[in-house]
C-alpha positions as CSV (number, residue, x, y, z in Angstrom):
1,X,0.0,0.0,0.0
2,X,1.2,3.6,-0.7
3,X,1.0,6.7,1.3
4,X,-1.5,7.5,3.9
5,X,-3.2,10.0,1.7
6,X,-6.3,9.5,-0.4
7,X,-7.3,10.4,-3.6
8,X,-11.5,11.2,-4.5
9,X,-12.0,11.9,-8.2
10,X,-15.1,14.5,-7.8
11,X,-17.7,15.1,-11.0
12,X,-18.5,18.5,-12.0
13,X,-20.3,20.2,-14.8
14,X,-22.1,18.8,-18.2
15,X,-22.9,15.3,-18.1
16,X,-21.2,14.5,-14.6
17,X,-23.1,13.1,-11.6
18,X,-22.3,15.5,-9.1
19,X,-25.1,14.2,-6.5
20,X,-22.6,11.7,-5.4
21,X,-19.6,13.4,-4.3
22,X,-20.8,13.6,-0.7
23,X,-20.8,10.1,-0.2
24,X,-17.8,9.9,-2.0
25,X,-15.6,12.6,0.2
26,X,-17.6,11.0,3.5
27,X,-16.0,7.5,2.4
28,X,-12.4,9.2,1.7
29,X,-12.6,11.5,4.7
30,X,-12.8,8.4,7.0
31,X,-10.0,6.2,5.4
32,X,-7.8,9.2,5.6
33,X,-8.6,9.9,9.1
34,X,-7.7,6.3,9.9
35,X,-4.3,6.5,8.6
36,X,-3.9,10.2,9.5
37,X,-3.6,11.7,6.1
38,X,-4.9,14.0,3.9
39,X,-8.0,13.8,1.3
40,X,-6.8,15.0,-2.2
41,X,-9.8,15.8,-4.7
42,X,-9.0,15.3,-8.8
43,X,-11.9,17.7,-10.9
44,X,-11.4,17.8,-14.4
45,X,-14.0,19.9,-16.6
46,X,-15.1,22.8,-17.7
47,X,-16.9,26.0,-15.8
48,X,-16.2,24.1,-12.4
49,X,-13.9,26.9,-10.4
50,X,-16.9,27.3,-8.0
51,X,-17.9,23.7,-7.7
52,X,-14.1,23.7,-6.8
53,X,-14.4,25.9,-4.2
54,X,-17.1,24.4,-2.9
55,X,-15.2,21.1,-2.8
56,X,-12.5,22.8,-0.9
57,X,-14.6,23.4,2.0
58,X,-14.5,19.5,2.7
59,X,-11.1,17.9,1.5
60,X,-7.2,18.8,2.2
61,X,-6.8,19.9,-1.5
62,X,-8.7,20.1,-4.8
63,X,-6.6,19.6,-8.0
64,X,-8.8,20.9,-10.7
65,X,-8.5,21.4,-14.2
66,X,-11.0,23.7,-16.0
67,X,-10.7,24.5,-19.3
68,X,-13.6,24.3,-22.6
69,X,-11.7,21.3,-24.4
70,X,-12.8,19.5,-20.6
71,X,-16.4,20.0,-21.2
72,X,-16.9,16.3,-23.0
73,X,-15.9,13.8,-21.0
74,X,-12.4,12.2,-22.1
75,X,-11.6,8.8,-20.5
76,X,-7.9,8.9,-21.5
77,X,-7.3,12.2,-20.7
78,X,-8.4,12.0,-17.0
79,X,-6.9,8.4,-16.5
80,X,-3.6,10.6,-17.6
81,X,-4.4,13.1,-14.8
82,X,-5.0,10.5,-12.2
83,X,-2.0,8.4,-13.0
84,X,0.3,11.6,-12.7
85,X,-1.7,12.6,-8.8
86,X,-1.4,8.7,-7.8
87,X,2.6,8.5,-8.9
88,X,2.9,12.1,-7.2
89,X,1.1,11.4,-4.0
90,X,1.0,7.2,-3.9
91,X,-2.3,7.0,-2.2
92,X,-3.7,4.6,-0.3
93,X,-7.1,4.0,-2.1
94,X,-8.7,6.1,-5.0
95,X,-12.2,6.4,-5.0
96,X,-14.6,7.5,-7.4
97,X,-18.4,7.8,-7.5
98,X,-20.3,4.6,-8.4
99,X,-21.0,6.2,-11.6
100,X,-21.1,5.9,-15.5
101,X,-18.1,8.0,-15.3
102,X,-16.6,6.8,-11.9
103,X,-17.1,2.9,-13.1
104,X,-15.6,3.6,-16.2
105,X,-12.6,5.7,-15.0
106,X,-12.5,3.3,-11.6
107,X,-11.8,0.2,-14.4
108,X,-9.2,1.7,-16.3
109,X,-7.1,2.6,-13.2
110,X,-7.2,-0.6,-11.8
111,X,-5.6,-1.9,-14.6
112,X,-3.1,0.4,-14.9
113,X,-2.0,0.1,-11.8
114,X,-2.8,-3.8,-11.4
115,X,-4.4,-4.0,-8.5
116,X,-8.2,-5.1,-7.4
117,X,-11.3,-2.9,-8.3
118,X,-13.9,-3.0,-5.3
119,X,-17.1,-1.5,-6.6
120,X,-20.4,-0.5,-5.5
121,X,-19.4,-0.3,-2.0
122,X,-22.0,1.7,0.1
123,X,-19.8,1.9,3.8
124,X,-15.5,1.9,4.4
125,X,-15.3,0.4,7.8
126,X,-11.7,1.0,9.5
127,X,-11.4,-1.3,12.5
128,X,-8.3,-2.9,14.4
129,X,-6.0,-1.5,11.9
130,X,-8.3,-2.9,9.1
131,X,-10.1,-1.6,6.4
132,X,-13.1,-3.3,4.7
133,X,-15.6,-1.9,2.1
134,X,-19.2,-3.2,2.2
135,X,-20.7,-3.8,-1.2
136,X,-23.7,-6.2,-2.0
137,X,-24.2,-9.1,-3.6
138,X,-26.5,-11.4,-5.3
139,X,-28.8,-8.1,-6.0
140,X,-28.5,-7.0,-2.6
141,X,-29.7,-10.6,-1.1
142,X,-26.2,-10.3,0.9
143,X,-23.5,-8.2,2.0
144,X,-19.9,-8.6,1.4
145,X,-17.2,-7.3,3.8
146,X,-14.1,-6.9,1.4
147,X,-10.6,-6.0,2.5
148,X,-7.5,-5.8,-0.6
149,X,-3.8,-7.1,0.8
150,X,-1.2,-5.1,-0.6
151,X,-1.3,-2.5,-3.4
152,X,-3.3,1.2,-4.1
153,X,-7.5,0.5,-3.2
154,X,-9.3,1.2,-6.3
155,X,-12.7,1.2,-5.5
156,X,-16.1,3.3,-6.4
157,X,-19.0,4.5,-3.9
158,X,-22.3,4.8,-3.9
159,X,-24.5,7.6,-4.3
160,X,-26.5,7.5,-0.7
161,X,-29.0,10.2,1.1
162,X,-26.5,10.5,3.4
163,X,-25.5,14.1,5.4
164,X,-22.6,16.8,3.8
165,X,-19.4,15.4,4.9
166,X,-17.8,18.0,8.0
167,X,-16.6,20.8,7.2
168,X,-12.0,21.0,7.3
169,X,-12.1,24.6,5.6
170,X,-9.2,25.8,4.3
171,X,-8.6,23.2,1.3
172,X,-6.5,24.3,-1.1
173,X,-7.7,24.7,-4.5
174,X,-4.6,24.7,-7.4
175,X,-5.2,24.9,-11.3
176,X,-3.4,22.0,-12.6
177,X,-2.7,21.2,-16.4
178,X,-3.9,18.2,-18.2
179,X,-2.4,16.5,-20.8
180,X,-4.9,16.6,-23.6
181,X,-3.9,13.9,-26.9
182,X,-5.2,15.1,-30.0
183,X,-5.2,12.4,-31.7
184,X,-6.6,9.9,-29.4
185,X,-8.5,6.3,-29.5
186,X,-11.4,7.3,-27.8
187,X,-13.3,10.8,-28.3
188,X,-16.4,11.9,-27.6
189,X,-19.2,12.1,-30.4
190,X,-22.2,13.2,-28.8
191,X,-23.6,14.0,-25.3
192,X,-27.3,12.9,-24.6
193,X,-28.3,14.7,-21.1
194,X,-30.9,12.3,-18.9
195,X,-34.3,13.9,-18.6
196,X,-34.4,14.6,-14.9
197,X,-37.7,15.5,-12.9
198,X,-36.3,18.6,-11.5
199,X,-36.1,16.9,-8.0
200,X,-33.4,15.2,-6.0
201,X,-34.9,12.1,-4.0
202,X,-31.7,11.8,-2.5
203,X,-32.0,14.9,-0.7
204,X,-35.5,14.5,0.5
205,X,-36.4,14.4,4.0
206,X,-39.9,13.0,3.2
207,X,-40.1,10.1,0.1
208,X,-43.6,8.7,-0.7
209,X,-42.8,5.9,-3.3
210,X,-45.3,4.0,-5.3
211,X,-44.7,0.6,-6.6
212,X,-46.6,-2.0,-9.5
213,X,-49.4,-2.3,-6.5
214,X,-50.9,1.2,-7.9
215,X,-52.0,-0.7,-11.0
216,X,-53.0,2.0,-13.2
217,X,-50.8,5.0,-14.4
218,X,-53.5,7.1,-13.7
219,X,-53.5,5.9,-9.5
220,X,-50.3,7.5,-9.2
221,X,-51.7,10.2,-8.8
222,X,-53.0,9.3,-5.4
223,X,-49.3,8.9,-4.2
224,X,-47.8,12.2,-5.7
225,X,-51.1,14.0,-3.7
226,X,-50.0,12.5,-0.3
227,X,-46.4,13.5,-1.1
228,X,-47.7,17.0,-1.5
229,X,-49.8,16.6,1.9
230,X,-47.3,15.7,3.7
231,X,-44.3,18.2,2.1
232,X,-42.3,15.2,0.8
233,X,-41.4,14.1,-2.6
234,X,-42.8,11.2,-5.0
235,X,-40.6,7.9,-6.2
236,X,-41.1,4.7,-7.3
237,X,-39.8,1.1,-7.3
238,X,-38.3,-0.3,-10.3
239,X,-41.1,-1.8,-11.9
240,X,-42.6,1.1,-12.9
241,X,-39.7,2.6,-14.0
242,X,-39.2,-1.1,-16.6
243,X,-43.1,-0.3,-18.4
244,X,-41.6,3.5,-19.0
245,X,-44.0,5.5,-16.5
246,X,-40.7,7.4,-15.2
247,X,-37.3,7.6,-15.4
248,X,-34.6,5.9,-13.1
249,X,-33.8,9.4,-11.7
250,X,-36.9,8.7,-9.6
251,X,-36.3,4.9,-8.5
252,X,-35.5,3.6,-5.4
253,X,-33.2,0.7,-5.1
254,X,-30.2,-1.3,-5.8
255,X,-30.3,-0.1,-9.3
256,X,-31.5,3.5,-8.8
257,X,-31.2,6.0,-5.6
258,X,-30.1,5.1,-2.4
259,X,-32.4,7.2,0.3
260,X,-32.0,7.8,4.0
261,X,-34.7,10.1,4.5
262,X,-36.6,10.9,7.9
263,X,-40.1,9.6,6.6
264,X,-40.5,7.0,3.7
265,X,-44.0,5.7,2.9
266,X,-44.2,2.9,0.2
267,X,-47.3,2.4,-1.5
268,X,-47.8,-0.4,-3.1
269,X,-44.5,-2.2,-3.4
270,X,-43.7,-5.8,-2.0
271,X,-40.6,-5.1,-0.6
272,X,-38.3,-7.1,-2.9
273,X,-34.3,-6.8,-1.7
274,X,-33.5,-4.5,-4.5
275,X,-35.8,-1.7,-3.3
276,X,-35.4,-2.5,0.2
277,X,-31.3,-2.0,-0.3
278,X,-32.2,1.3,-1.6
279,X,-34.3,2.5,1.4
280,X,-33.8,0.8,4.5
281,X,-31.8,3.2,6.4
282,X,-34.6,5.6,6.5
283,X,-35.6,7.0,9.9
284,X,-39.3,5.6,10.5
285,X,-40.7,3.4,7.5
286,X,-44.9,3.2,6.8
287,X,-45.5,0.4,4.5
288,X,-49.0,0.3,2.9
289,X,-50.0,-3.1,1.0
290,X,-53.3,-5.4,0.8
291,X,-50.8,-8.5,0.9
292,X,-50.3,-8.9,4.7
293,X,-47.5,-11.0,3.6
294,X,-45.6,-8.3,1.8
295,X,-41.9,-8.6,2.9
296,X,-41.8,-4.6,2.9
297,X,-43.6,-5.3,6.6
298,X,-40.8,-6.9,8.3
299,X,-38.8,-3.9,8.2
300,X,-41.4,-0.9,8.1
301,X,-42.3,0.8,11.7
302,X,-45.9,1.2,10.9
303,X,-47.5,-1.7,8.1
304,X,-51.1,-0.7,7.2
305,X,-53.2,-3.5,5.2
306,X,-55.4,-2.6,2.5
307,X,-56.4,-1.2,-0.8
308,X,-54.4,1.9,-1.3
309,X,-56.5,3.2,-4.0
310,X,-59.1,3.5,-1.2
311,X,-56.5,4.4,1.9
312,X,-54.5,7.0,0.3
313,X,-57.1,9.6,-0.8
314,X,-58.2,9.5,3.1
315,X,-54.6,9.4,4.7
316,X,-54.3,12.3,2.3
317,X,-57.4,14.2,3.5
318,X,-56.3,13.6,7.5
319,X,-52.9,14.7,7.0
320,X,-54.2,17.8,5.3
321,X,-57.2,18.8,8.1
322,X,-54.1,18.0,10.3
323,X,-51.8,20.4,8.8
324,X,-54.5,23.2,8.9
325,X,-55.3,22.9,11.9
């Protein structure tokens, strides 16, 4: 292993996931405090001094290139920047978001370097002199404690609801050059942006999600108004994100958001260990199903059984007269 320092490559700007560099510093931020070193933070892109800054407020030092010919996305031109930081520095681990990007860039590394890729990993836990990253497996059925012997970590994060990591202040920002090839093997043709809802479930302190149990598209309704009532935010489980009623920027689960928010109410959704992976941290859980043998009971605070096409519109009204009054 190298240094005690560790190395976070941070997305900013067009076609980057950004909503995941919390979880991302968190995770760093705690394997550096466990070998007593510093947090070192690659951006590469364009228009992203600020996001820089902002970046600054929560790592040792941000390394960040911003420049137009960064605004597409160049695989070989940041794998250039992170080799130079990791022979500069030797790091630890590097750790990147569990991203298009940060799985792509995460791959590449590894192989460079030839040393083990651990990804999807959703907690570091430093213990006895020991580090281990929790990932799941078998679609979230189980959970595997990892630890790598010898070498530089490679390893990407998942995106999670969780808090902004604590403040250091002071982290230095410095413009760095990148090496950018001309002529290279892989460029980038065309960018197509995601159609996003406007809202960040990840950030929600109150999720009402609905699952294949609405039946019609038209029910769904019924879930967004109690999502309304009660100030929160609508989702969905991943079925109804398969038949094309929304896109995965409002799922919950293994394959879409991971949410830790202070209320979650499912409506409608069995509980399979996808979604559940994706929501089970959150603080008090109100399951609503006509199946009293839904799994999403055994881990919800408060299971109601029945038809929610006939519970919701009068949960909806209470919390309302509630709220008024």
């Amino acid at each position: 292993m190298g240094s005690i320092d560790v190395v976070v490559y941070c997305e900013a700007g067009a076609g980057q996931t950004e909503a995941s560099n919390a979880s991302l510093i968190t995770a760093g931020a705690k394997l550096a405090a466990n070998q007593g070193g510093r947090v070192v933070c690659l951006l590469v892109g364009n228009d992203i001094a600020e996001v820089a800054g902002e970046l600054g407020q929560y790592v040792d030092e941000v390394r960040v290139a911003d420049a137009p010919r960064h605004a597409d996305y160049d695989p070989l031109t940041v794998l250039g920047a992170l080799q130079k930081l990791v022979v500069e520095i030797d790091p630890c681990a590097v750790l990147f978001g569990h991203t298009h990007i940060g799985m792509d860039l995460a791959a590449r590394l590894s192989a460079k370097l030839g040393t083990s890729l651990i990804s999807n990993c959703f907690d570091v836990q430093c213990e006895a002199g020991a580090t281990h990253f929790l990932r799941p497996m078998y679609r979230g059925r189980v959970n595997a404690k990892v630890a790598v012997e010898g070498g530089i970590i490679v390893a990407t994060i998942q995106q999670s609801g969780a808090r902004q990591p604590d403040l250091k202040g002071g982290g230095q920002v410095i413009a760095i050059e990148v090496e950018y090839a001309e002529d290279r093997r892989i460029r980038p043709l065309k960018t197509i942006a995601p159609t996003r809802s406007g809202v960040d479930i990840a950030k929600a302190d109150i999720v009402v999600a609905g699952g294949r149990g609405v039946g019609e598209k038209e029910n769904f309704a019924l879930v967004e108004a109690l999502a309304a009532a009660v100030g929160g935010v609508s989702a969905c489980s991943r079925p109804l994100v398969d038949i094309g009623w929304f896109t995965s920027s409002s799922q919950v689960g293994l394959s879409g958001t991971t949410v830790k928010p202070k209320l979650y109410i499912a409506c409608g959704i069995s509980g399979a260990v996808e979604h559940v992976h994706g929501m089970k941290e959150s603080g008090t859980i109100v399951a609503i199903n006509k199946d009293p043998d839904a799994p999403i009971f055994r881990i919800a605070d408060i299971g109601i059984v029945g038809d929610l096409l006939e519970l919701l519109p009068l949960i909806t009204t209470e919390v309302k007269s509630t709220r008024t009054a």
